[in-house]
N, C-alpha and C positions, 0 to 999 in steps of 0.2 A: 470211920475208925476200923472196921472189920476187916475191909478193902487193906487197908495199910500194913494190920497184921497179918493177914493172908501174903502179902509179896514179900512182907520181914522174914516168914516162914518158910516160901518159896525160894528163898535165897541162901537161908541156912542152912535148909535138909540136905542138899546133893552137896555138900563141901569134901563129903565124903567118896563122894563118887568118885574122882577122876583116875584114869587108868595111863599109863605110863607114857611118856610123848612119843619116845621110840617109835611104838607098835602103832601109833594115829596114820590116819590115811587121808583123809582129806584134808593136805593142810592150804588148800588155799582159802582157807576160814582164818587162817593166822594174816591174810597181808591184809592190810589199812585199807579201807575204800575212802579216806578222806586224806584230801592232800598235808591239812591242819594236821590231822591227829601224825600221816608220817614222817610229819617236821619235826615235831615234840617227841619223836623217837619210837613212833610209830605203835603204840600200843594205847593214847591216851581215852580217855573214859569220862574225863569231868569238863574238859571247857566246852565253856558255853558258845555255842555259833547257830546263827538262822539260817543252818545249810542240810539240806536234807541227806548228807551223806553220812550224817554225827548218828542215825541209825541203826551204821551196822556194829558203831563201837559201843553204843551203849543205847537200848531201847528207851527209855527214859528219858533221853535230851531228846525227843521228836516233842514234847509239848513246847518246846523254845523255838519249834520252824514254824514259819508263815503258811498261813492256808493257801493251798491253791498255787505248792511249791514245784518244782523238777529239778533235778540236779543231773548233771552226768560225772561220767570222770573216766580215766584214760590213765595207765601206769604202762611205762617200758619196763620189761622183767628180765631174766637172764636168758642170754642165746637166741634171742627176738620173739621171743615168747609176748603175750598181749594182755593185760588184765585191764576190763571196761566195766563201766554197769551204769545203771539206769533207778531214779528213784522218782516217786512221785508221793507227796504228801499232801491229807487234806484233813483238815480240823471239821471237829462237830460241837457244834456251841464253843464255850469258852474250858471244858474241859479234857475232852475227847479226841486225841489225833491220830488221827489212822495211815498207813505207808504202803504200799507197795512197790518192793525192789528187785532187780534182778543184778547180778553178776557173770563173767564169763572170763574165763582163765584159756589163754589159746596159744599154745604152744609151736604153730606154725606147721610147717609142713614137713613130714619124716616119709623115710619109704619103709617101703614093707616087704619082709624079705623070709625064704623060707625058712629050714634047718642046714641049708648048704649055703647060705646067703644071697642066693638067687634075689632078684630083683623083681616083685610082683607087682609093683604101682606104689603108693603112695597113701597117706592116711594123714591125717588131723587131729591129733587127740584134745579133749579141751575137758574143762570142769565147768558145770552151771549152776548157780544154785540162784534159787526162786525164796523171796521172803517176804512175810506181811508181818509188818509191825504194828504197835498198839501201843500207846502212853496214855496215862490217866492223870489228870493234877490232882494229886486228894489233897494240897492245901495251898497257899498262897508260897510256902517253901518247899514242900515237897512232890515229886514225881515219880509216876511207878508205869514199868511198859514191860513187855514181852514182844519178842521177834519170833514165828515159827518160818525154818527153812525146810528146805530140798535140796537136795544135794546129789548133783547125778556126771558121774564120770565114763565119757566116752572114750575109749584109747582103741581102733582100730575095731573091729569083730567083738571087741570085749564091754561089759557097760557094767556098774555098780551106782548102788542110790543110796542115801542115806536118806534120815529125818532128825532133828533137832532143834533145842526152843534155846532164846538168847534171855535173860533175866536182867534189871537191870532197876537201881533207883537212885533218885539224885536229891539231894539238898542242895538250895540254892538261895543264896541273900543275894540279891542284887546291892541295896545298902552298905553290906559290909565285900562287897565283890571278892565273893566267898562259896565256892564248889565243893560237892562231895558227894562223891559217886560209889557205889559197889557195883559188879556187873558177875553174874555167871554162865557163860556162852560156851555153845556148841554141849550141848546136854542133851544127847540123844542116841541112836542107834543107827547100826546100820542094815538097811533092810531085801538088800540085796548084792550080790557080792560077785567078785571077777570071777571066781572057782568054786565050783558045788561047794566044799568044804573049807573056805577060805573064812576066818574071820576080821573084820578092823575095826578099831577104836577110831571116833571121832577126838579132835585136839583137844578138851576140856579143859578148862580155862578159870581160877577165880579170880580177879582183880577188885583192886580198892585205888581210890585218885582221887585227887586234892587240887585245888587251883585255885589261889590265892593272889588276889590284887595288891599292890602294893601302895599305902596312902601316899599321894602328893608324889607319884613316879610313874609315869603310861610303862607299866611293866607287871603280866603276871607272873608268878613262877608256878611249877606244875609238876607235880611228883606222884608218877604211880610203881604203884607193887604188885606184881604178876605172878603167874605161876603159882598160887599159895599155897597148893596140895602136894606140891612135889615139893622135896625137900630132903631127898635124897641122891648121896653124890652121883650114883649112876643114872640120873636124867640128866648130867651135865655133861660138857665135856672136862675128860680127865688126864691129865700131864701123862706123859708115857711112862708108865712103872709104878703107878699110883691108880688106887682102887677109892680112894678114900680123899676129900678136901674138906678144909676145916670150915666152920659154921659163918665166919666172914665172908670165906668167896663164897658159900650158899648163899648167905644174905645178898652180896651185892647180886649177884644173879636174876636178885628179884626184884631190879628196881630201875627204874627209866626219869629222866626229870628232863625238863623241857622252858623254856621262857618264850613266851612273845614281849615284844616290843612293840606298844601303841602310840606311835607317833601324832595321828590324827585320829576321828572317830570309825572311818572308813577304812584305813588302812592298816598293817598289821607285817611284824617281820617275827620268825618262829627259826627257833634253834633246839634240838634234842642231844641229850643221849644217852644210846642203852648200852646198858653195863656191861651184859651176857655176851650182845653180839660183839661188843667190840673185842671182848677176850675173845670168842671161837674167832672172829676173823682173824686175829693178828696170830692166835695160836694156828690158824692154817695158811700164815704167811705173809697174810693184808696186814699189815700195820696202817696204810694211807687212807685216812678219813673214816676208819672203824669205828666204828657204836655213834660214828657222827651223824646226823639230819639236821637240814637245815629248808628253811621255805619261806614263802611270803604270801600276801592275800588280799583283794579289795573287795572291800563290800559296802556295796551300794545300799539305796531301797531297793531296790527289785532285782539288782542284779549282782552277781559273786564270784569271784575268779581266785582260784588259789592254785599253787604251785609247788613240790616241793621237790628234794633233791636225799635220796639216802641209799645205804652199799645191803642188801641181804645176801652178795656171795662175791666169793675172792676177783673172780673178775670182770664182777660186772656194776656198775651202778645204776640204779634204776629215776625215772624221772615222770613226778605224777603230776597231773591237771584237774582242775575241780571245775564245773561250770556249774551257777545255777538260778535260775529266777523264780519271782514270784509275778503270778499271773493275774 
């Protein structure tokens, strides 16, 4: 019981924390490392899957992975950029499951040039971050985990690192096939920086998520709330001549819903979508398949392949792959 009160706590105190998205710098903490979760519209938190990518969106769903798991995964990003990473999970008794993940954001190849634009060679700039995760079951429903990362950004001659911890706990009936997650992610500092006097904010994040079975229909439905600390018009985007938008489009701002469709027990089709992006994308021009995702997914006993399909900029859309087994 102490255990449970302790991550209730851990959850509520920093609500207060979060500092403005604007000024955030490491945002490749915001893309999905799970193909599931960027189908349902890329931000979700509560369904349940025995896939060891469900870590980085909520520390918590790692008691529901298989000991003795790996996962990989693979995203196409904008302008041939490369988001990958790597997880491996392992259970201690029937309470205990521990992770360690990496990430790698790669941007491909740019040249490097001077103040006259001269042409000096060439550079790679990429993002890494390093995580270990931790979930505990403290009871037959519930689960409580902590992610700590590293975060370190190479771009040419220049390098910055961060550090922060990912919060996360889950109710789960299987019974009444019934999810309920809180998470608070990217809660930390940054500890070394591009310019002597340079400061940045990491993304800070609260979220809550819901995923709901539907009796006597293979269909869940999946609705999370994002963003909960901001809630002011200027973290959004704002119509041209307007300082100010009313508390409807804040709301919807903060909210993402998502359905799989369960045809069989192995198999799985996911559809999202998010609110926010589809307004900035069509507000910067995209109308075509904004705030839309969509994916699918087989899971075996040992083995899990998922897929998904979603737009984070006007001209590009991106396409991700989940691998993963149990050993």
């Amino acid at each position: 019981m102490k255990i449970r009160h302790l991550l209730l706590c851990s959850l509520i105190f920093p609500l207060a924390a979060g500092a403005q998205e604007s000024s955030s710098q490491y945002n490749v903490l915001k893309l999905p490392a799970s193909s599931h979760a960027a189908a349902l519209g890329g931000d979700n938190i509560s369904a349940i899957e025995d896939a060891p990518a469900v870590g980085w969106s909520n520390p918590a769903l790692l008691s529901g992975v298989s000991d003795n798991s790996i996962g990989l995964d693979l995203m196409t990003y904008n302008s041939g950029s490369l988001f990958m990473g790597a997880q491996y999970v392992k259970a201690f008794g029937s309470r205990h499951t521990a992770s360690i993940m990496a990430q790698m954001l790669s941007y491909g190849s740019m040249d490097e040039t001077d103040e006259n634009g001269t042409v000096l060679g060439t550079f790679s700039p990429k993002d890494i971050v390093f995580g270990l995760g931790y979930s505990y079951l403290l009871s037959s429903h519930w689960a409580g985990g902590a992610t700590l990362k590293t975060i370190n950004q190479s771009y040419g001659g220049y390098s910055s690192m961060a550090l922060s911890v990912d919060l996360g706990l889950n109710y789960y009936d299987e019974g009444k096939d019934l999810s309920v997650s809180a998470t608070l992610r990217n809660v930390g500092m940054q500890v070394k920086s591009f310019y002597t006097n340079q400061k940045a904010h990491l993304p800070f994040v609260a979220q809550v998520g819901v995923t709901k079975g539907i009796e006597h229909l293979p269909i869940r439905l999946n609705l999370t709330l994002t963003d909960l600390t901001r809630w002011k018009s200027s973290y959004y985007y704002l119509p041209e001549g307007k300082d100010e938008i009313g508390f409807g489009r804040k709301f919807l701002n903060h909210v993402i819903v998502g359905i799989d469709v369960l045809p069989t027990d192995y198999l799985y089709f996911s559809a999202g979508y998010n609110l926010r992006r589809a307004y900035e994308l069509k507000s910067a021009g995209s109308s075509k398949m904004a705030g839309l995702c969509f994916g699918g997914g087989l899971h075996l006993k040992k083995f899990k392949f998922g897929a998904s399909y979603a737009k984070y900029h006007v001209g590009n859309a991106s396409l991700q792959f989940n691998l993963a087994y149990s050993l």
